[in-house]
C-alpha positions as CSV (number, residue, x, y, z in Angstrom):
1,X,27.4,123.8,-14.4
2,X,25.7,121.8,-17.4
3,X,28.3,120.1,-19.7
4,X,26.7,121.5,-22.3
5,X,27.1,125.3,-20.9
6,X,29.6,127.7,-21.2
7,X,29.3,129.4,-17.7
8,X,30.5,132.8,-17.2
9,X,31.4,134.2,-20.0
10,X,34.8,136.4,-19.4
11,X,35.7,136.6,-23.0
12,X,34.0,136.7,-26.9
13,X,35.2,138.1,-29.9
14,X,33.0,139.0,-33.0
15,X,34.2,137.7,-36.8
16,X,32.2,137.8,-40.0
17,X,32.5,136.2,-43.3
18,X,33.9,138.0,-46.3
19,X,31.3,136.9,-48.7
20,X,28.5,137.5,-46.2
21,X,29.0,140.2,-44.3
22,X,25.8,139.8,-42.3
23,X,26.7,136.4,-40.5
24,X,28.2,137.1,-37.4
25,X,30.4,134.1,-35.9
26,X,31.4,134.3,-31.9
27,X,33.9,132.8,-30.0
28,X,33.3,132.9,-26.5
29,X,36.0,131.6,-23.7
30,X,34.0,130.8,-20.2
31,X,35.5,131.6,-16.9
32,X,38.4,128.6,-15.4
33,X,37.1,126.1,-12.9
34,X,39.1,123.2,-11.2
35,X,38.4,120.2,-12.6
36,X,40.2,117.5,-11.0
37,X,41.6,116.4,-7.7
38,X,44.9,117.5,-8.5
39,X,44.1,121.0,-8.7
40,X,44.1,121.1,-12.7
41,X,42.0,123.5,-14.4
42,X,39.7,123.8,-17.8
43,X,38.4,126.6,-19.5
44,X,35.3,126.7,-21.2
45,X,35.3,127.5,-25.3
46,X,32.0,127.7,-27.7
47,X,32.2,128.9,-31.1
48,X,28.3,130.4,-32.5
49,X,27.3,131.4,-35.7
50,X,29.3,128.2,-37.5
51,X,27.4,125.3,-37.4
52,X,28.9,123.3,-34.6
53,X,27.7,125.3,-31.4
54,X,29.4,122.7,-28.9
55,X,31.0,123.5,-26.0
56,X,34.6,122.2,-25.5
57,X,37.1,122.6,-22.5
58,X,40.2,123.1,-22.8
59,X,42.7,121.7,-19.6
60,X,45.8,123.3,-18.0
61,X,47.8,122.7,-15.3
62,X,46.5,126.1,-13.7
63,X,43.6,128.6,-14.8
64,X,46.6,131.0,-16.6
65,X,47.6,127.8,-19.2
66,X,43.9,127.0,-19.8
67,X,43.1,130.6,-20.2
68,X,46.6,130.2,-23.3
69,X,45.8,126.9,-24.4
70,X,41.6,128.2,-24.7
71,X,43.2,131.0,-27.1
72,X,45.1,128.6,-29.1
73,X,42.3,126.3,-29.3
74,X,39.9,129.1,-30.8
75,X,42.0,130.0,-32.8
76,X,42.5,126.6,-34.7
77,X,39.0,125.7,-34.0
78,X,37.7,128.8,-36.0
79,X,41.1,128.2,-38.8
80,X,39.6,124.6,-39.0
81,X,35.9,125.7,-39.5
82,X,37.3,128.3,-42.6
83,X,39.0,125.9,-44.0
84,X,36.0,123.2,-44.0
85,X,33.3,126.1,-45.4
86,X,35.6,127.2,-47.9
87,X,34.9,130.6,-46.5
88,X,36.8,132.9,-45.3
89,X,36.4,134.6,-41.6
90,X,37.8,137.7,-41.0
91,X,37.9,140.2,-38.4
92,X,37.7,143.8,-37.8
93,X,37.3,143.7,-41.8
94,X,40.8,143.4,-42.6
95,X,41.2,139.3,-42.9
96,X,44.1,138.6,-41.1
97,X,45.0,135.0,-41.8
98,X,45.3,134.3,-37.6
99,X,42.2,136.1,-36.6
100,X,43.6,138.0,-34.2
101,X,43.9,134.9,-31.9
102,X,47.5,132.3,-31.3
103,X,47.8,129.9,-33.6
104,X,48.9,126.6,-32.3
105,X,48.6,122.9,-34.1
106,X,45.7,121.3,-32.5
107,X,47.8,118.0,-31.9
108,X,49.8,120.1,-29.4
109,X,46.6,120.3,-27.0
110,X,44.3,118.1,-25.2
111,X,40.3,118.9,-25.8
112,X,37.4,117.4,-24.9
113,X,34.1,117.5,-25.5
114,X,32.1,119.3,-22.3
């Protein structure tokens, strides 16, 4: 897989911005994949629609904690993109301050560029 691709895509989740309505934001989650010799896994994020369309991985000691940690790192990634804009995302029109996705503190998680 190219570092700078996502992969499969086994998740993705739709937000919008209250002020513009229009422009659609995505966060996609790849599918798991080993990705060390001790069996560790990552999973594949990308945010679209934002600015920053980079694709990050997020590691776990197996694909169910990077599949967790993933979440929590959407979640803070798009929380942290908000907050930068000055805009405000929301989802399913109803602007729920967590989007729908765990919150976590982004010190509390290791992620690395793809």
């Amino acid at each position: 897989m190219n570092p700078k691709e996502i992969g499969t895509i086994i998740a993705e989740r739709q937000f919008t911005l209250s002020d513009n309505p229009d422009r659609i934001i995505t966060a996609r989650m790849g599918m798991p994949k080993v990705f060390s010799d001790n069996g560790d896994y990552c999973c594949p994020i990308q945010v679209l629609g934002a600015g920053n369309d980079r694709v990050l991985e997020v590691g776990g000691v197996d694909a169910v904690q990077a599949i967790d940690l993933a979440l929590k790192a959407l979640g803070a990634r798009l929380w942290s993109m908000q907050k930068e804009s000055g805009g405000k995302i929301v989802w399913l029109d109803e602007g729920n301050w967590d989007l729908g996705l765990p919150m976590i503190n982004m010190n509390q998680i290791e992620v690395s560029p793809a």
